[in-house]
VEXDOTI-61363 format. One record per residue (C-alpha): residue in three letters; z, x, y. Coordinates in nm, 3 decimals, m for minus. Layout:
N
+------+---------+---------+---------+
| resn |      zz |      xx |      yy |
+------+---------+---------+---------+
|  ALA |       Z |       X |       Y |
...
+------+---------+---------+---------+
! end
This chain:
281
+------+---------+---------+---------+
| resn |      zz |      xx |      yy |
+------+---------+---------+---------+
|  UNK |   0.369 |  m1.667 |   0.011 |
|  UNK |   0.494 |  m1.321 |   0.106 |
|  UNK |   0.433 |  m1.001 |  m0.079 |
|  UNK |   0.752 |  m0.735 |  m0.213 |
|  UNK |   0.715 |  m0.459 |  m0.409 |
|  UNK |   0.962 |  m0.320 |  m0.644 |
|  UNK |   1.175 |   0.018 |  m0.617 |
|  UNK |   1.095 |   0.014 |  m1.027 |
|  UNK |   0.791 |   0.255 |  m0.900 |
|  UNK |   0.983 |   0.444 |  m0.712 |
|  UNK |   1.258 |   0.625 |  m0.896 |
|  UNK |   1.329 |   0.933 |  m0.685 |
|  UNK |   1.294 |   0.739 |  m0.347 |
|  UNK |   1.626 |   0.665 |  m0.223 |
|  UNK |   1.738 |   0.282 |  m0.101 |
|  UNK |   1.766 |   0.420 |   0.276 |
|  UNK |   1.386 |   0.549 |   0.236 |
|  UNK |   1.239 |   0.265 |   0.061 |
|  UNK |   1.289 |  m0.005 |   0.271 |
|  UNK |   1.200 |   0.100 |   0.626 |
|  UNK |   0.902 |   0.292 |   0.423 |
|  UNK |   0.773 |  m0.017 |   0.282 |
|  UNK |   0.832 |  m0.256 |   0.586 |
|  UNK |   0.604 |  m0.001 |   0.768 |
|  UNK |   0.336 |  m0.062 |   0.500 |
|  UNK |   0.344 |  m0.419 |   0.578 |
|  UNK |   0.597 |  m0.561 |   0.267 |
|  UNK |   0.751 |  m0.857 |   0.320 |
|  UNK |   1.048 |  m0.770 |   0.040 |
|  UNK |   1.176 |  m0.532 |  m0.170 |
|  UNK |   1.292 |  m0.588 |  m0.486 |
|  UNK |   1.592 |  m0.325 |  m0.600 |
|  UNK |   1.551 |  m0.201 |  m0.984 |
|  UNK |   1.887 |  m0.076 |  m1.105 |
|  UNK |   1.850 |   0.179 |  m1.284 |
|  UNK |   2.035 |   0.503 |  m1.389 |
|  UNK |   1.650 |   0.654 |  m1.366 |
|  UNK |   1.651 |   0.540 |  m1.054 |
|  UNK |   1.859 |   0.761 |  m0.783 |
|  UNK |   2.122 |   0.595 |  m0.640 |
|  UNK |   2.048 |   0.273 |  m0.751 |
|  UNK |   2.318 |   0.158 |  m0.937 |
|  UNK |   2.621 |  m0.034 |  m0.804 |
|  UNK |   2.901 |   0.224 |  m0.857 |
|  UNK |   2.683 |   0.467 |  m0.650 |
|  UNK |   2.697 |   0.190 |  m0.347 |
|  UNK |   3.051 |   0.196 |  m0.225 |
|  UNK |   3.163 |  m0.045 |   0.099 |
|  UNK |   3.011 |   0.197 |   0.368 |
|  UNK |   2.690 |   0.190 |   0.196 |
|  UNK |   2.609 |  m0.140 |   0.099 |
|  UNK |   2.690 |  m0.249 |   0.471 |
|  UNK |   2.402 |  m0.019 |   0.582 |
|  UNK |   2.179 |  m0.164 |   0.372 |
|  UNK |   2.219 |  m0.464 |   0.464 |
|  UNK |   2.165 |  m0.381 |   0.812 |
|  UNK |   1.835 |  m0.180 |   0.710 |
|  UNK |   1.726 |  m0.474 |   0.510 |
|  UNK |   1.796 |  m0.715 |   0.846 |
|  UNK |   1.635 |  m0.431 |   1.091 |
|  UNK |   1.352 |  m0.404 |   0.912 |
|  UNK |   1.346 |  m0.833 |   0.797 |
|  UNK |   1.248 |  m0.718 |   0.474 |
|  UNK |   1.416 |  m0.984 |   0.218 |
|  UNK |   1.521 |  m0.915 |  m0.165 |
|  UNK |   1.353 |  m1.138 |  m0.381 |
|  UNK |   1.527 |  m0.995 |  m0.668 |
|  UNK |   1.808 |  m0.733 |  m0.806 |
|  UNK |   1.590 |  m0.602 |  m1.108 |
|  UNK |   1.883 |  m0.509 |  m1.377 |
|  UNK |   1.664 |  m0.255 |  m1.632 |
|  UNK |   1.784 |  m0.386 |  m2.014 |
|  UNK |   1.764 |  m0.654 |  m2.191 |
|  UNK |   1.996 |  m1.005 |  m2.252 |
|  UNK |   1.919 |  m1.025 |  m2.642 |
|  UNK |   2.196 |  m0.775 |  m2.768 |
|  UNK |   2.278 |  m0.767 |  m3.163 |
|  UNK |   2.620 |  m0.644 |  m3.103 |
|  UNK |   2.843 |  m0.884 |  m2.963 |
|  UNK |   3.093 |  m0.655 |  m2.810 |
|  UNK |   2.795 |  m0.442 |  m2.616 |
|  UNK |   2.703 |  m0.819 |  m2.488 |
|  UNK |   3.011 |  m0.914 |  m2.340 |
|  UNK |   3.007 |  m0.575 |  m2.127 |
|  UNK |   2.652 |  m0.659 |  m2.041 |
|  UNK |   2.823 |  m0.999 |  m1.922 |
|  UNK |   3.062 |  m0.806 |  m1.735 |
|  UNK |   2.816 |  m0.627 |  m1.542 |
|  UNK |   2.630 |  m0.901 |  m1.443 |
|  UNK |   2.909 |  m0.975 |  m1.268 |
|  UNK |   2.932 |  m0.644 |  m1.065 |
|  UNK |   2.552 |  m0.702 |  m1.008 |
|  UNK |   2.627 |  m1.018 |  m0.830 |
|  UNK |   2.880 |  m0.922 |  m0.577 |
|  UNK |   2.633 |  m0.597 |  m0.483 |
|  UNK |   2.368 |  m0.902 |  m0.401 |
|  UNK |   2.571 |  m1.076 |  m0.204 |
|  UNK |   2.697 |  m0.757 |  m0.033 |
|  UNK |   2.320 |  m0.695 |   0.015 |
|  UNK |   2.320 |  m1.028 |   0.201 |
|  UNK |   2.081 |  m1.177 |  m0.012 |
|  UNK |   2.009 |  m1.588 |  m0.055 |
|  UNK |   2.325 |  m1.778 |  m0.168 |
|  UNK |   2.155 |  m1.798 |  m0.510 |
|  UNK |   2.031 |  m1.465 |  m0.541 |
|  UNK |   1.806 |  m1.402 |  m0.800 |
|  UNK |   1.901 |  m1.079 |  m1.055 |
|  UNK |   1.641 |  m1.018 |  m1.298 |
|  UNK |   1.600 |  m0.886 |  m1.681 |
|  UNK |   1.449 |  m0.851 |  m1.944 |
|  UNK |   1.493 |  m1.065 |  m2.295 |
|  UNK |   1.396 |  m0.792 |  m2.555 |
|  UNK |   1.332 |  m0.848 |  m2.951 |
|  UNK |   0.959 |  m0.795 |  m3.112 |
|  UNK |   0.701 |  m1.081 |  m3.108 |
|  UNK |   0.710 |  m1.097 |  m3.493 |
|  UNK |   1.078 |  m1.138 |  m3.463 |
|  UNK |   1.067 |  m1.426 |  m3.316 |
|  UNK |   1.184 |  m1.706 |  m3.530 |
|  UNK |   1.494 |  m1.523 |  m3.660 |
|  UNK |   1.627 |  m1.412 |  m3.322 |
|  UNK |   1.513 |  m1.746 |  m3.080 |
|  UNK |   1.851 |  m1.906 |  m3.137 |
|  UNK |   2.065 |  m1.635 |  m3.075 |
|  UNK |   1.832 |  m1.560 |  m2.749 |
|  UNK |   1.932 |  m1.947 |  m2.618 |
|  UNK |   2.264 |  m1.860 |  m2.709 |
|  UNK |   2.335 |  m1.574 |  m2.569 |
|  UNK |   2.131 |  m1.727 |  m2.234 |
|  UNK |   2.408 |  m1.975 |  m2.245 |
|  UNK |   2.673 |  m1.717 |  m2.221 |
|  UNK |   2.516 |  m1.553 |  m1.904 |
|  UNK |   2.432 |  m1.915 |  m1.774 |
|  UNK |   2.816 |  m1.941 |  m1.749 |
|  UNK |   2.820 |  m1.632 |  m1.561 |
|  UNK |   2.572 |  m1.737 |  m1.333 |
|  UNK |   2.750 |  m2.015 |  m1.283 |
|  UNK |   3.070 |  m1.864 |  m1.219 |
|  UNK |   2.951 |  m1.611 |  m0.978 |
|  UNK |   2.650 |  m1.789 |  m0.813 |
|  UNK |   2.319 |  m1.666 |  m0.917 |
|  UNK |   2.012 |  m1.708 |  m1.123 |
|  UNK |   1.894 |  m1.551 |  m1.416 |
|  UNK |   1.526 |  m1.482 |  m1.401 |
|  UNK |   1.421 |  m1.358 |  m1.806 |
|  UNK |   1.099 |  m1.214 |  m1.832 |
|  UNK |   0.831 |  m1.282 |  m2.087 |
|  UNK |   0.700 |  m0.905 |  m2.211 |
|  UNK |   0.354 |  m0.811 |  m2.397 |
|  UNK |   0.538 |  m0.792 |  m2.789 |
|  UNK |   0.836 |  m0.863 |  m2.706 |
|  UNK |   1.006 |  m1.179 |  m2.886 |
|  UNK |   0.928 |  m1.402 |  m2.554 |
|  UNK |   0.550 |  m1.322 |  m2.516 |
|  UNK |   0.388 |  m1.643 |  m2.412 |
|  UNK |   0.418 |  m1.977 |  m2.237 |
|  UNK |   0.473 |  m2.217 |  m2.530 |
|  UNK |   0.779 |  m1.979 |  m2.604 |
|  UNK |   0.913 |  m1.908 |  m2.302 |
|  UNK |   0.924 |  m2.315 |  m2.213 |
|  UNK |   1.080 |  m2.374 |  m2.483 |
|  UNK |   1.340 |  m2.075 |  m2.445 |
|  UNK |   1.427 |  m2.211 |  m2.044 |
|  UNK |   1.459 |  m2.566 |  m2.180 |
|  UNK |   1.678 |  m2.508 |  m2.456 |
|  UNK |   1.879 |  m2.344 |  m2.246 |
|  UNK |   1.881 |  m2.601 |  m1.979 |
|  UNK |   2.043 |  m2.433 |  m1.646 |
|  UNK |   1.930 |  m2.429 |  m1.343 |
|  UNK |   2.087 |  m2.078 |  m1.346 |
|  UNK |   1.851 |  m1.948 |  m1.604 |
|  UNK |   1.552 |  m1.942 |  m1.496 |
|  UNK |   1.152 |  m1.731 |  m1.544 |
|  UNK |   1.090 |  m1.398 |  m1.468 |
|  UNK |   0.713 |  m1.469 |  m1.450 |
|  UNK |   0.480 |  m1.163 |  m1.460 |
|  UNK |   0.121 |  m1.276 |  m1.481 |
|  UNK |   0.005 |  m0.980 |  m1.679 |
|  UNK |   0.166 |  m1.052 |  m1.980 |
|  UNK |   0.039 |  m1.330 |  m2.016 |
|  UNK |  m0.272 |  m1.186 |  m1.902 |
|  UNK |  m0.237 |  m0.954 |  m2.222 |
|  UNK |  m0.157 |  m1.249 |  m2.452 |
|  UNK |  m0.463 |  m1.350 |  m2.400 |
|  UNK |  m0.393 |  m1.650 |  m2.158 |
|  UNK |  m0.619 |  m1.773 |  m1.881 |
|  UNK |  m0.431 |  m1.684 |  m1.503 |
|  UNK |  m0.452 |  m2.073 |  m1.393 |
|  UNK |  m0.321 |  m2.190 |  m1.718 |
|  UNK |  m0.039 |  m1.985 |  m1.713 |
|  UNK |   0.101 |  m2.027 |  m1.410 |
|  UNK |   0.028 |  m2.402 |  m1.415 |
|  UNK |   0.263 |  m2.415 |  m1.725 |
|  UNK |   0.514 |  m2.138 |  m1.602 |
|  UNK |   0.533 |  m2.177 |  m1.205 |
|  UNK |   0.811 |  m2.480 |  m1.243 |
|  UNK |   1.051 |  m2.292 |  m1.459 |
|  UNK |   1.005 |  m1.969 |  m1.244 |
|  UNK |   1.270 |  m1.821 |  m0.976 |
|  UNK |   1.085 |  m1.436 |  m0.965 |
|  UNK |   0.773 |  m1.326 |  m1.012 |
|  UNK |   0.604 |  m0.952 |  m1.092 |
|  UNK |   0.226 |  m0.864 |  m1.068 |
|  UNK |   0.056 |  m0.591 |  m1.204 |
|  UNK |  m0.240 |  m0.523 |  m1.359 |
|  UNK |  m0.408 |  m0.393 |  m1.695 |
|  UNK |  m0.692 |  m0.295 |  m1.873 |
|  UNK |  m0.795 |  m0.451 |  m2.215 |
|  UNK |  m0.985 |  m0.293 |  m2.489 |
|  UNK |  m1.196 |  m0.443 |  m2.786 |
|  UNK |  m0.990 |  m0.255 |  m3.052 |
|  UNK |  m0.631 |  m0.496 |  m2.875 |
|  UNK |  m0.471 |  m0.144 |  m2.715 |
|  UNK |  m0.456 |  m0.227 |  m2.361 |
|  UNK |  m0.339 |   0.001 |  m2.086 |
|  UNK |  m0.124 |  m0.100 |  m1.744 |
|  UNK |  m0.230 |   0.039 |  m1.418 |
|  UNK |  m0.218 |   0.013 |  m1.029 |
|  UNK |  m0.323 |  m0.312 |  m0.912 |
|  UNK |  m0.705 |  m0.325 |  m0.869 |
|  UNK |  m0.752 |  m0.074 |  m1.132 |
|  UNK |  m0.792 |  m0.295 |  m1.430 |
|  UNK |  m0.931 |  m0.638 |  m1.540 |
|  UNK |  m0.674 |  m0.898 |  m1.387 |
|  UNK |  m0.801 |  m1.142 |  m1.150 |
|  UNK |  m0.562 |  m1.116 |  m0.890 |
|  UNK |  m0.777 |  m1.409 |  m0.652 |
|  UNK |  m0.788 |  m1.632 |  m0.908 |
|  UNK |  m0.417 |  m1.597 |  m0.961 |
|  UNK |  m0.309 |  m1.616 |  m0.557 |
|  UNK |  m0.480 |  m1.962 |  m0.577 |
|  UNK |  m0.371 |  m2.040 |  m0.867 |
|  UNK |  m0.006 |  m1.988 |  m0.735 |
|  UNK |  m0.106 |  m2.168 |  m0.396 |
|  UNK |  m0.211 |  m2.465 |  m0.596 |
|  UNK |   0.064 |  m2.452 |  m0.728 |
|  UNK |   0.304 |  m2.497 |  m0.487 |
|  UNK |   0.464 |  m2.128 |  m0.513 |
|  UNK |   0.546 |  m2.030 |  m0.138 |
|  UNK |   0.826 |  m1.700 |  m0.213 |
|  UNK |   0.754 |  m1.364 |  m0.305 |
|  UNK |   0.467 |  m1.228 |  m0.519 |
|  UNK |   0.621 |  m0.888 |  m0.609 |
|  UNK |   0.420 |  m0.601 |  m0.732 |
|  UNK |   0.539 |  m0.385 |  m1.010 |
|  UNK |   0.433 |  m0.058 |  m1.134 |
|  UNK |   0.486 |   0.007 |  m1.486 |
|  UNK |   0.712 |   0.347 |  m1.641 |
|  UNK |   0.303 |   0.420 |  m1.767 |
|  UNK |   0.191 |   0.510 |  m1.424 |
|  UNK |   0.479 |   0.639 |  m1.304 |
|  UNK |   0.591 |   0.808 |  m1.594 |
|  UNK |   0.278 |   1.058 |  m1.550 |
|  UNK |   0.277 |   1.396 |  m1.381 |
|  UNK |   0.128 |   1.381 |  m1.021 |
|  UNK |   0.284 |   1.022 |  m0.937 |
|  UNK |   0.270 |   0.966 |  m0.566 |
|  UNK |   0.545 |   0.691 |  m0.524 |
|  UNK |   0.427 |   0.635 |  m0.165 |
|  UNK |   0.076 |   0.699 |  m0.207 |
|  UNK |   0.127 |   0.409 |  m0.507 |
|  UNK |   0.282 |   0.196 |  m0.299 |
|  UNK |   0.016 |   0.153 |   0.010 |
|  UNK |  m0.235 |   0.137 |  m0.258 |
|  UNK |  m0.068 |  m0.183 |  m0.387 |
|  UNK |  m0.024 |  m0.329 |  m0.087 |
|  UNK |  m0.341 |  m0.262 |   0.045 |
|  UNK |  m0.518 |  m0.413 |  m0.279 |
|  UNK |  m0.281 |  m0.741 |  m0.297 |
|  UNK |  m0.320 |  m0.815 |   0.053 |
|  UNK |  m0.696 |  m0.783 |   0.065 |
|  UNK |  m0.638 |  m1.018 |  m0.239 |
|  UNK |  m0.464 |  m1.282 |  m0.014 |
|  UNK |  m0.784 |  m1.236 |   0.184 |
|  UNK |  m1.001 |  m1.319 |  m0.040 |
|  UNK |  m0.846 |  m1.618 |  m0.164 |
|  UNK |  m0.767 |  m1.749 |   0.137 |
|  UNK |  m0.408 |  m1.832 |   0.046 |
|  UNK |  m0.199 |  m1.748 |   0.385 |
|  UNK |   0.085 |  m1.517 |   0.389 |
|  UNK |   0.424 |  m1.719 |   0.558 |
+------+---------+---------+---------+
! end
């Protein structure tokens, strides 16, 4: 497996920063959020000139892209806000393959909606799934839709069922293990049930309280069993990027050090590896 670490936590680091930045640190990847928080991040702020020297930054410094991490989510109410979303999914594929990423690169997004929602707006999230799956399909990439703590998708049994009712090869998981973490579901088990329906995966890390608040922090900082997770992913078979996220509540607060955050991840994930013996290819 190889570790990546997403520009998410980095919102006032430019592209041409991040990546030889992070490569020094050691990261494998980078995954690129896309974000109008984010500074220059978006596509239409990446004409020709650009993208071509990012590409050649991302081959300089072999750092791959596991992932183009489109902020937003796929379950819209309003149909004609959908079929722009459509549209720019779309734009966000060519900027991936200008990127030079995989011939299947991976975008990922949220799915949105409230856990208690879930029965009335589960159809409508397959549905609209099967819109972008013809997108995908079109343009030649996968969907990765991430489970989310209260959010309508917010554990295994439903996100199974979500991928195969679907049933694309083109929509696939967004698999972040501390949601499921917060949903009260054992590491091992839930990758054992999500790994085969996964094309991207996030780690971070929380702390849980007895009252059910729970708060997300740097990885290391909380409760998450990041060794039993590496193995669990070994065992399973997972050999692409673990990518570590950093949640808007860390570095939404005042004295964020986006570097400082960033060596601190990597330094905790890879003594991880360490410890669980699981080899970094």
């Amino acid at each position: 497996m190889k570790i990546a670490y997403g520009t998410y936590a980095m919102p006032t680091t430019p592209l041409e920063e991040a990546i030889p930045t992070l490569a020094g640190m050691g990261y494998d990847g980078i995954e690129i959020a896309l974000s109008p928080r984010h500074v220059g991040s978006l596509p239409e702020q990446m004409d020709a000139a650009r993208r071509a020297n990012l590409r050649r930054l991302l081959r300089e410094n072999e750092m791959g892209v596991p992932a183009l991490f489109a902020l937003g989510h796929t379950l819209e109410p309003d149909e004609e806000t959908h079929r722009r979303n459509l549209q720019r999914m779309r734009v966000i594929a060519r900027l991936a393959r200008d990127l030079g990423m995989d011939d299947l690169p991976v975008i990922a997004q949220g799915i949105g909606g409230k856990t208690a929602q879930w029965e009335q707006v589960r159809d409508q999230i397959v549905g609209q799934l099967r819109d972008y799956d013809r997108v995908a399909r079109e343009e030649g990439f996968i969907l990765a839709v991430e489970p989310h703590c209260n959010a309508a998708v917010d554990r295994p049994d439903r996100a199974l069922w979500v991928i195969r009712e679907v049933g694309s090869p083109h929509v696939r998981l967004h698999f972040d293990i501390v949601h499921m973490f917060l949903a009260g579901v054992a590491e091992a088990d839930a990758v054992e049930a999500l790994v085969p329906i996964t094309a991207h995966t996030h780690i971070t890390d929380a702390r849980r309280y007895e009252d059910g608040k729970f708060e997300l922090v740097l990885i290391g900082q909380g409760d998450l069993d990041a060794v039993s997770y590496l193995r669990a992913m070994h065992r399973a078979g997972w050999t692409s990027f673990i990518t570590l996220e950093v949640s808007v509540r860390v570095w939404g607060q005042d004295g964020y050090d986006e570097i400082a955050a960033a060596r601190q991840c990597y330094d905790t994930l890879s003594g991880a590896f360490r410890a669980a013996g699981v080899p970094r290819t």
